[in-house]
Structures are given as C-alpha cells and as structure tokens.
N, C-alpha and C positions, 0 to 999 in steps of 0.2 A: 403581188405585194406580200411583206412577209411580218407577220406578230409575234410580237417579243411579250409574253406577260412574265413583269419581272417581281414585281412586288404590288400587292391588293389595292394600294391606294391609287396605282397609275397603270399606264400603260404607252408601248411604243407604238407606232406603225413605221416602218419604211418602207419608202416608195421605192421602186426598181432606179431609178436614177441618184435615190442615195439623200433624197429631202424627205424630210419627216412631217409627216402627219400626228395631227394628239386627237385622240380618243379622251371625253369626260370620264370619269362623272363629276361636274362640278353643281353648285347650288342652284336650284332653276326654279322660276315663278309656276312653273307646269311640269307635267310630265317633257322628259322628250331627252334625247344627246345630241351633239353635233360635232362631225369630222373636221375639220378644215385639212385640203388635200390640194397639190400641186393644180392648177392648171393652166389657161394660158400663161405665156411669158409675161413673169411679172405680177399675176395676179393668182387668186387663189379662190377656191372654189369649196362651198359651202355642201356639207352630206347630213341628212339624218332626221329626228326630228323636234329639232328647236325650230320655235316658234319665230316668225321673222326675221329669217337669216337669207342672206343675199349673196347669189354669185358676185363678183368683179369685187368684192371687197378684197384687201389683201392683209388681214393681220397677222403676224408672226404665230409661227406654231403653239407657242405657248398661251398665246388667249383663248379665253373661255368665252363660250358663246353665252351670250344670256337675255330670253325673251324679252327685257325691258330695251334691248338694241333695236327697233321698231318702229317704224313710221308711227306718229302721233306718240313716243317713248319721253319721257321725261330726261333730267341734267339727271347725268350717273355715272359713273365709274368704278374701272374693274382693274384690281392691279395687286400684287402678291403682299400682303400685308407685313410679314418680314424677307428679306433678302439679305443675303450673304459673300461675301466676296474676298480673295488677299489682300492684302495689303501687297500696292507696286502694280497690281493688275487691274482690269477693269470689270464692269458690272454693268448688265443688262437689265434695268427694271421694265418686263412689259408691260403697257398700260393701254387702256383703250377706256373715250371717254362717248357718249353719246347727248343728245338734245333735241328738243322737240323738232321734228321733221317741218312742221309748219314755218321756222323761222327762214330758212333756207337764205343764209349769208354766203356772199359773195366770195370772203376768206373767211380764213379760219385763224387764226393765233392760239397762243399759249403761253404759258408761263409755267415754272419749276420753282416754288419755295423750297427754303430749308427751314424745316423744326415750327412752321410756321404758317397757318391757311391765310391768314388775313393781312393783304397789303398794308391796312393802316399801321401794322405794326413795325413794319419793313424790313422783315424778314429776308435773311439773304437769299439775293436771286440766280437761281442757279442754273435755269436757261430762257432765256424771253426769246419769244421768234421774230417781233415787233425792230426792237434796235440792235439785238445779240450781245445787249452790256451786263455784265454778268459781277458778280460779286465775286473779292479778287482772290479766293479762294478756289473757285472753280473757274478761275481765267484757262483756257486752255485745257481744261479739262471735263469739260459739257460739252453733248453734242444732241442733237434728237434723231433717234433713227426713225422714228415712225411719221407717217404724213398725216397730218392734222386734218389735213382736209377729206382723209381717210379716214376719221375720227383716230387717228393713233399715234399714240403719244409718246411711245419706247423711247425711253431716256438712258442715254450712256456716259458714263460716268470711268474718265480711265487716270493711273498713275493713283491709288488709289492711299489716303493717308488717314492716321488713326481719325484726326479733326471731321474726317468727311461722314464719320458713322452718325448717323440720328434720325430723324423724320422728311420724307419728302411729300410735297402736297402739288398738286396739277389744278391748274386753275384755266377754265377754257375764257378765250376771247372773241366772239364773231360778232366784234364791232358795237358801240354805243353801248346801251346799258344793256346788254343780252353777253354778261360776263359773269360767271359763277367759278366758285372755289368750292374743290368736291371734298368733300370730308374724310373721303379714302385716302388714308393714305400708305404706303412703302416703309417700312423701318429697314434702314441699312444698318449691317454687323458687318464690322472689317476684322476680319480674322489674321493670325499669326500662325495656327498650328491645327492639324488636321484635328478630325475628333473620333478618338475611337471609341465603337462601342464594344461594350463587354455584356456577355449573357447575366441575366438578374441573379443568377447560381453559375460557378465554376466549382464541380467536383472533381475528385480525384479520380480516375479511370472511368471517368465519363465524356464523349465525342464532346464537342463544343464550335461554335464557331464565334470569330471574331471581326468583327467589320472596318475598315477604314473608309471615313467617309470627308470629301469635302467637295465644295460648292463649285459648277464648271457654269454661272452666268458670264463669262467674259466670252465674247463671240471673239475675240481678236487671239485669245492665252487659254491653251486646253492644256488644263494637270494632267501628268504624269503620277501614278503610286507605285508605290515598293516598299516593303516592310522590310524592319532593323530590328534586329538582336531573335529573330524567331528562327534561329539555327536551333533544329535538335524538337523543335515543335510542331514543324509541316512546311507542307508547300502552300504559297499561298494561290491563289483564284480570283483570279480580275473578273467581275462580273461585268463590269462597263459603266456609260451612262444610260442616268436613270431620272427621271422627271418625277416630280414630288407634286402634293397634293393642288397646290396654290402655282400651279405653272414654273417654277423654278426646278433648276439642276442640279445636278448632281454625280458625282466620279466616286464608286464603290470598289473596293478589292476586301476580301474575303480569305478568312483564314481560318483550317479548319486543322485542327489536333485534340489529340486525351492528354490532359492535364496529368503530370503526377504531384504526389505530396513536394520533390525537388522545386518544379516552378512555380510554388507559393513567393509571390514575391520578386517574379521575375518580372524584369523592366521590357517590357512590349514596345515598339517604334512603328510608326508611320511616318512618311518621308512622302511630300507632294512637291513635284518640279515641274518647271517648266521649262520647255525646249529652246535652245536658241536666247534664255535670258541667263541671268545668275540665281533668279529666284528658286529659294526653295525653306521650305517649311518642315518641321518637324512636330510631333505630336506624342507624347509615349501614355502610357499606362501601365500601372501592377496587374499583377493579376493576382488576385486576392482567390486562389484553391481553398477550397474544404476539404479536410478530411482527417479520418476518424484517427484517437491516440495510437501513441507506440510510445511505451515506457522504454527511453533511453538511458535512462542515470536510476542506478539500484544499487543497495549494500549485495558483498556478497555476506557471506553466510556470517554472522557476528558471532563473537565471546566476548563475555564479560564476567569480571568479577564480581559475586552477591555485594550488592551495596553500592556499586558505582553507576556512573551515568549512561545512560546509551540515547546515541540519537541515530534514527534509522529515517533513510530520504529516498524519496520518489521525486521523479519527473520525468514529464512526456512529453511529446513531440503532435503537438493535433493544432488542428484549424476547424471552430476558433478554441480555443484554452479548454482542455478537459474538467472537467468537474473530478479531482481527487480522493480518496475512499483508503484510510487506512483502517483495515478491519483484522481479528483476532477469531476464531471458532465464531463468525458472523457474526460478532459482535461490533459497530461501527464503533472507532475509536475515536478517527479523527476523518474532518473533511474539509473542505475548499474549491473552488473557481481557479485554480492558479496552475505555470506550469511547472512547481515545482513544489512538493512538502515535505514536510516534517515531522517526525512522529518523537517527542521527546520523552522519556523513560528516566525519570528520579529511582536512586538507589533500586535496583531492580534485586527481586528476590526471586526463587529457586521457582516460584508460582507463575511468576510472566515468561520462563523458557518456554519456548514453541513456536510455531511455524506463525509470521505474519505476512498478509496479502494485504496488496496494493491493488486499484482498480481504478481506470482511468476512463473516462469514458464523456463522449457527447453525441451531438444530435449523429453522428455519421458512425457512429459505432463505438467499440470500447479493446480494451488491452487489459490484462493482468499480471502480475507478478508475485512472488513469494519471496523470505527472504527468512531463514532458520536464526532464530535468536538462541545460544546455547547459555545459560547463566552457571559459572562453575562457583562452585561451592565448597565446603570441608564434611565431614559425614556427619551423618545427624546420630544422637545416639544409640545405638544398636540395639536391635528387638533380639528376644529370645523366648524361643518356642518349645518347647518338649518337653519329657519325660525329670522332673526334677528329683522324683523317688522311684529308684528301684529295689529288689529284692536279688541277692548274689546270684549271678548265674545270669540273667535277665539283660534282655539287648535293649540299649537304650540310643533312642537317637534325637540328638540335640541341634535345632535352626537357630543361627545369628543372622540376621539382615539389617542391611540399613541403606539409606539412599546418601547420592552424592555424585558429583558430577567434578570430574572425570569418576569412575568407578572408582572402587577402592583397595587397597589390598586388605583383606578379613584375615585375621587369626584368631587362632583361641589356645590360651593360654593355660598351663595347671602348675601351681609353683616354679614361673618362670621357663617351665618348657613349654615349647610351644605342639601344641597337638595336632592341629593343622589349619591349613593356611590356602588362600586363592586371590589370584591377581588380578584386579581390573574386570571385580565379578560384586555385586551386589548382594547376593546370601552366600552362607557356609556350612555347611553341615558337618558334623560330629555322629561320627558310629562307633557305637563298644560293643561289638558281638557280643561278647558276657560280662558282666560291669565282676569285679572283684571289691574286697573291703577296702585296698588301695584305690579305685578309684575315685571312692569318694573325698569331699570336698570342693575349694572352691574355686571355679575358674574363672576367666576373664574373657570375654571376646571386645577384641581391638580392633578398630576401623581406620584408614588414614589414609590421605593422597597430599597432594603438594599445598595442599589449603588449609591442614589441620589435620587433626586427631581426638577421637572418641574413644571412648570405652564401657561396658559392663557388663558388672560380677554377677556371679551366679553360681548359686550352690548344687552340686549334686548330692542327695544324700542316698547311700548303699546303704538295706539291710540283711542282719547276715544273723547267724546263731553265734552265740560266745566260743570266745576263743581264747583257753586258757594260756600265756604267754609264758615263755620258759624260765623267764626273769624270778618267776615266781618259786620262792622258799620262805625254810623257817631256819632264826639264830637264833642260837642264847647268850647270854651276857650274861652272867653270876646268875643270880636267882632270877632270871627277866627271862621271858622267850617272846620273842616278836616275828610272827606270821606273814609272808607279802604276798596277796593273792593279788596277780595283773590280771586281767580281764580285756579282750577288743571284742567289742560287740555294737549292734546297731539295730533296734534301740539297745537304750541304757540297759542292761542286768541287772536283777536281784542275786548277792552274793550273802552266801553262807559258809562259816567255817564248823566241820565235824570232828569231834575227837570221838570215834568208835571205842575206844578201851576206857572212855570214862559215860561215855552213854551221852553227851551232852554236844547243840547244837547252838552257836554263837549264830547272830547273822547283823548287817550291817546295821539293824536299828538299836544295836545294843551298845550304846554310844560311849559309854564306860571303860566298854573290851574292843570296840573295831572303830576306827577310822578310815571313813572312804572319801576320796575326791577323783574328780572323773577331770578328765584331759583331755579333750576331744573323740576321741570312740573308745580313749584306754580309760577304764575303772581302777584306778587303785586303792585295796582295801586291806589292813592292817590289824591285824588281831594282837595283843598284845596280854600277857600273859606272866604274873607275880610268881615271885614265891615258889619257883619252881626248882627246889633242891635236889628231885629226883632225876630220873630219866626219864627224860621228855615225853611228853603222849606223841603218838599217832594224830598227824593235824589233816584233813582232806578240803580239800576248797571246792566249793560247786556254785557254780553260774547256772541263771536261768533266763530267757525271755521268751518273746513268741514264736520264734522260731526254734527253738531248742535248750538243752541242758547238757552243760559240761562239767565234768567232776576232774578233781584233780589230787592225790597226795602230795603234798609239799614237804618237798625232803629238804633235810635238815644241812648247814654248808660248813664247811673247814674244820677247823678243832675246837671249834665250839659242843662238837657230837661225842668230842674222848671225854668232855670234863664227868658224864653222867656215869662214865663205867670206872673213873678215880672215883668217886664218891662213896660206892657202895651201897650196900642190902640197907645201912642203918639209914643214908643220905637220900633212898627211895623210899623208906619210911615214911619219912621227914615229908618229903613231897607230896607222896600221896596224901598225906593228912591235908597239909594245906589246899590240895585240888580239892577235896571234900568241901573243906570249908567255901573255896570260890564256887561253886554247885552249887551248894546253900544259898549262896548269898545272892548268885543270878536268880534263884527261884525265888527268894522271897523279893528282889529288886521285882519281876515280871507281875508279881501279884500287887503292888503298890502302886506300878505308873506307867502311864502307855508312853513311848518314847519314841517325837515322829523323823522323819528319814528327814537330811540335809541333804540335797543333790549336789552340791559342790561347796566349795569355802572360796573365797578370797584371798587372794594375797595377804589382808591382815590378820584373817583367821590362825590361833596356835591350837592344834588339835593337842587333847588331852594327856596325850603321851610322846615326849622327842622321838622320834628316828635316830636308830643306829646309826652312824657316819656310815656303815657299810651298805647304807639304803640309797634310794636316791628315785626322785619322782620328774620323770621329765615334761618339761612347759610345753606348751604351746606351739606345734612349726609356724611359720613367720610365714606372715601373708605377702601375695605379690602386688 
C-alpha cells in the first residue's frame, strides 16, 4: 500500500487495487484511530484502535468511526456538517446513523428532510425508503446509496440546482415508536465557480503559491482544473484529490510564481470541467502584489521668474499608496497618503532657489528624487569693497559684486568710459597699478542681465602735492593788476601770493586782496591789485599741503606788460607810493581783525572784485 500525506488535516491511503482507505483523526469519546480498509467482496473491514468497531460493516471510505458506534450505543449520527457541490452535477452526503443494539428491528427505514428535523412541520421529503414519494423537487433526483440496515444512510442528490442548497436532517425509522430525528445535520453549498485561494501577503519578488480549489463529492462527475490568464506567471501543479477534515473532497491544482510590481492587478482564472458534459465553471481573482514606491512622474529641473508661481509634483508607483514627503535642506514641507502631490510655491523669491527632494515611501520600502528649482532674478545692488583713498603713486584695488541669477554682466564706469567689465560673473575687480591726480573721482559699477539693472557710485579720492597749473598769470588793466594762481592738489592747499621787491606776503585769508574758490581738486585764487601806475612788482604764487609745497612766479601776459615802460621814471614814482600806501593799510587791516577762510562760494556769491573777461574759472565736469 502506498501513503500520500498531502495536507495536516487529512490523509490518503491507497490500496494496491486502487480503493481507498481513510486514516482519522476525527473526534473520539477515547483515545484510539480507525482504518476502514478493502476486504472481502463487498464488505470492508475495520483496523486500529476505535473502540467498538466491527469487521462485515461496509461504510464508505469517508466515514468516521466513533466509539458511540457500539453494542448498548445510543440514537446518533455522523455526517459532514457542510458540503459542497456544482450546480448540474451531483453530491454525495455521507452519513452513518447508529441505536441502541438492544432494539434489534427486523428493518430499518429512513427518511431525508429538507431545512427541517421535525415531521410535524412537513418539511420537504427528500427520500423516504418506506413508499419512495418524495417532494417534487427532488422527484428523480434522490437516491440512498448506503444500506440502512448497515446503519448507512449516504444520500445522493444529482442534477443539482441553486433551490436544492440548505439543510438536510436523517431521521431513522425501525418500526413503531422506536423513530428518532438526529440533530445532525449536512448543510449543502451549490457552487457556480471554483474558489481560489491567494497567500494572506503577495510581495513583489517573492515565490508564492496559488491554489484552485473545488469540491469532487459527486461519485458519478470528477472535475477536471486548468488555469486562465497565468501566461508569463508559471506552470501550474495538479496536486490531485484531497479529503478534508469532515469526510468530504476535494480537486486541488496549484500555482507557483514571483510576483512582480506588473501583476498587481492581474485577473487570475480557474477553470473546473467536466468530461463528456458541457459543464464547466470559472472562478477568477486579482492579485493584489505589494510593493515598494517608484517615483514615476517629476518636474525636470524648473525656472522661474522672482515673483511668479511654481508648482512642483511628485508621484509614485507602490502598493498600497506611498506616504509622500516634499522636503527642502530636511526641512519637511509638505506631506500626504496619496499617489501623487503637490508642492505649491506663491510668488517665489531668490531664497526658495535650491535643490528640492521628494521621498516616497511604505511598509515595503521607499524611492527618492530631486528636482533643482532655479529662481531668476535682476541684480541686487552692487557692493563695493576697497581702497576708497589713496596717495599718488599708490596701487589701489577696487571689488564690485553683486548676486543675480542668470549672472551678470559687471562694469565699472569713470565719466562714462568704461574701465572694465566681465560676463556672466558675479564680482569685478578694478586694478590701478599707480592711481594718478586723474584718476580720482567718481565712478560707477553697473550690474545687469535680462531682468534688470542696478547701479553704484563711488568715489575715489587721490592725494597728491600742489600742482601749480600753467593757466596761471598776472594782467593789468589801467591802474588794476589781477594775479591768477591755479592750484590741483589733494587735499585742499593753502595759497599765498609773494611780492619779493616790496617785502610783502598776501595769502588767501586776506579777503580784501585774494579771492579763492576751489572746483573740484583745482583752487583758483585771485589776488587783485589797485592803483598800480608803475611797473608792476614781481608777483610769486606758492601752494602748500601735506604732502608738499609748490612756488611759482606768475609772469605777466600780452601788452598789458609794454604799458609800464610808456609810463616812465615819474609813472613808477607814482606807483611806488601808492604800493606803500596798500602795505600800510594791509598792516594796519592784520592788527584790527582776524579774517576766517571761505572754502568755496556758491553760484550766488559776487566775490569782491569782477574778473577780467580775459579770466575764466572752469565748473564742475558733469557726472555720469
């Protein structure tokens, strides 16, 4: 003989001639198991050790033995409490009933309720062995296979329809009042489609198997399985029949493959025929895979303009739904259950550019991504860094930067020329190997790209020693002589005017005789001079500041210099005297009043003595 264990709850035995034997374990008043096994023709024969079991009995393989089966045993019965069947085909309920041995009746009878133990109610009859009149439901469709007077009461029930599914109840008859309805009863299921089972978890890249399962009680109609739509998933594996806990069958095929994330959702088929009929049944299921995200849908890399909207989106691809994660320098922004989000961005400024990550993730693992936000913008106004005073000779170097996206083009400007310049670069640098008195003043660095333009000024200021300028003389007009000392220096200078032939030194605070106004680095100071009938003094001009001192004689221009030698000995008389007099009069002016320096005048200011037309003070250069 050969043992088949196919599943914990049961077991086969087949015999060498091909009829089977059932191996318990079923519910027992004692310890003990018991075989039922082929023996003579026709009967069957008892192994093991259940308590009061008898050779020459013959019940079908699928009964269970049970110590209340017993000479001196009580009314009882044993029968598979639900059962299962197709619809079209038939169904084998086995049942076995016993009674007390001491009655010992001559027949045996029986009866088969529907939904119903108790005759008063009159419940339909669905096999009586007495007259064989049957309710007309089961006309022609009731049959008993088992011999009652073998206590066995196997009811077959064929052509089977939905009306026939409910309760059945076995009611023994051995004559007169010695008739009991046993409480036990069979629940029939009339099935349409097989039932597959699916593992409690289906993972992605994990083995798995899949079962098709339907019910083989019909002794007359044995199922056929074959699986639908499981191309690309395996081969499948008939495992066979298989006997369940409560004496009932069963036809298993078996389907073994690794899931991927694709068959989430794939429609699964079981297919149960029968040979030789038309019948045939179908049964499907999804398959509901797990597995971990994959972000499928991302911006690529964004721009925007400072101030406008930006909406940046994630979504993933998982089972079940990933939990999504918009996050900034680990900062979480935003989150959600769903497979797809949103990260929405109002008027965005130069602050929110930067890299943002996505993260998707569940119970089966996680996914990420990134997604560069650029925000362009116009420059912001330009820094400047260096040396804003030097001294002549002296290398000065000058930083402009500023930010801005795209970069920008930087220049630097000095009275609209441009000094230098760089593209698509963020700072600028400025070198003067040795600054000069030209290069001071003021210049400009300029920032700009396709979004705007910035700017600012900034001063250089150079210092230098005075520098007597050539512009500088002295004219006369009739008795008038007017002195022009020019000066460029940095800082301001102290200017003095000297006439060595009269001993006597004017300087700018002597507000009577010199008028000074300063123009940007030029001084110009004016000594102005009465009464002068002779031949003009010797006039010297000399500058001072911290860095040096410049002297200069201021020679006399045109024909204003012939008038003093028409004049004559008597017309330098004349003169002289009166320079005496203006001596005098400076000295005694110095001993009366301190007289303080104006550094500049105003456009409304009339300085105390007109300028010759043949003078001229130039303004201001013009800013850019």
């Amino acid at each position: 003989m050969i043992f088949l264990t196919a599943l914990p709850l049961f077991w086969i035995m087949i015999s060498g001639n091909g009829d089977a034997g059932v191996l318990g374990p079923w519910p027992l008043s004692g310890p003990g198991w018991f075989l039922w096994v082929p023996g003579p023709p026709g009967q069957w024969q008892g192994m093991g050790a259940c308590r009061g079991s008898q050779a020459g009995h013959a019940p079908p393989p699928q009964w269970p033995c049970s110590p209340t089966a017993s000479r001196g045993g009580h009314w009882g019965a044993w029968m598979p409490s639900s059962i299962s069947a197709f619809e079209g085909t038939c169904v084998s309920i086995p049942c076995r009933f016993d009674f007390p041995d001491e009655l010992r009746p001559a027949v045996v009878h029986g009866v088969w309720y529907f939904n119903s133990p108790y005759p008063k109610n009159y419940p339909p009859v669905v096999f009586k062995s007495r007259t064989q009149v049957v309710h007309e439901s089961f006309q022609g469709r009731s049959r008993l296979l088992g011999d009652l007077g073998l206590r066995n009461c196997t009811l077959l029930l064929s052509n089977l329809s939905p009306e026939l599914g409910g309760k059945y109840y076995f009611r023994g008859d051995l004559g007169g009042y010695n008739q009991y309805t046993f409480s036990e009863h069979s629940v029939l299921d009339i099935l349409n489609t097989p039932n597959i089972v699916l593992p409690p978890e289906v993972v992605a890249g994990t083995e798995v198997e899949v079962s098709c399962m339907v019910p083989d009680n019909c002794p007359e109609l044995r199922p056929e399985l074959s699986w639908l739509g499981h191309e690309g998933l395996g081969e499948p594996a008939v495992l066979g029949r298989l006997r369940e806990d409560e004496g009932t069958w069963v036809q298993v095929s078996l389907l073994h493959f690794v899931p991927t994330r694709e068959a989430n959702g794939h429609r699964l088929g079981c297919q149960a025929s029968f040979p030789n009929t038309t019948l045939q049944f179908e049964g499907y299921a999804s398959l509901d895979v797990k597995y971990p995200p994959v972000i499928v849908e991302m911006n690529s890399s964004v721009e925007a303009i400072e101030g406008s909207h930006v909406s940046l989106l994630c979504g993933a691809d998982s089972n079940p739904p990933p939990l999504l994660t918009w996050m900034r320098d680990g900062a979480v922004l935003r989150e959600a259950v769903a497979e797809s989000l949103f990260l929405e961005l109002d008027e965005v400024t130069p602050a929110e550019d930067g890299v943002y990550a996505c993260l998707a993730e569940n119970a089966y693992g996680q996914d990420n991504r990134t997604v560069g936000l650029s925000v362009m913008y116009a420059p912001w106004k330009p820094t400047v860094n260096g040396t804003m005073v030097a001294v002549e000779g002296e290398m000065v170097s000058i930083s402009c930067s500023t930010q801005s996206n795209p970069d920008p083009i930087l220049s630097i400007f000095k009275e609209k020329q441009i000094l230098a310049t760089v593209i698509y670069e963020s700072e600028l640098q400025l070198e003067l190997p040795a600054v000069t008195p030209e290069d001071d003043g003021e210049y400009w660095c300029v920032a700009e790209n396709q979004y705007g333009q910035r700017a600012t000024a900034f001063n250089l200021s150079v210092e230098f020693a005075p520098v007597i300028l050539l512009e500088s003389h002295c004219a006369a007009a009739r008795d008038t002589v007017q002195c022009l000392c020019v000066v460029k220096s940095n800082p301001e200078p102290s200017v003095a005017f000297e006439l060595p032939s009269r001993n006597v030194t004017v300087n700018e605070t002597e507000r009577e005789f010199v008028y000074s106004e300063r123009s940007g680095l030029v001084l110009t100071s004016i000594l102005t001079l009465r009464g002068q009938a002779q031949a003009p003094p010797r006039v010297i001009c000399t500058s001072h500041n911290l860095y040096g001192t410049k002297s200069l004689e201021l020679p006399f221009q045109g024909a204003h210099r012939l008038m003093w030698a028409k004049i004559g000995p008597v017309g330098a008389v004349v003169a002289f005297a009166i320079l005496i007099a203006i001596v005098c009069y400076i000295t005694q002016t110095r001993r009366k009043k301190n007289v303080t320096e104006s550094p500049s005048f105003s456009a409304g200011d009339n300085p105390p003595v007109l300028f010759s037309s043949d003078f001229r003070i130039s303004g201001a250069p013009e800013k850019y």
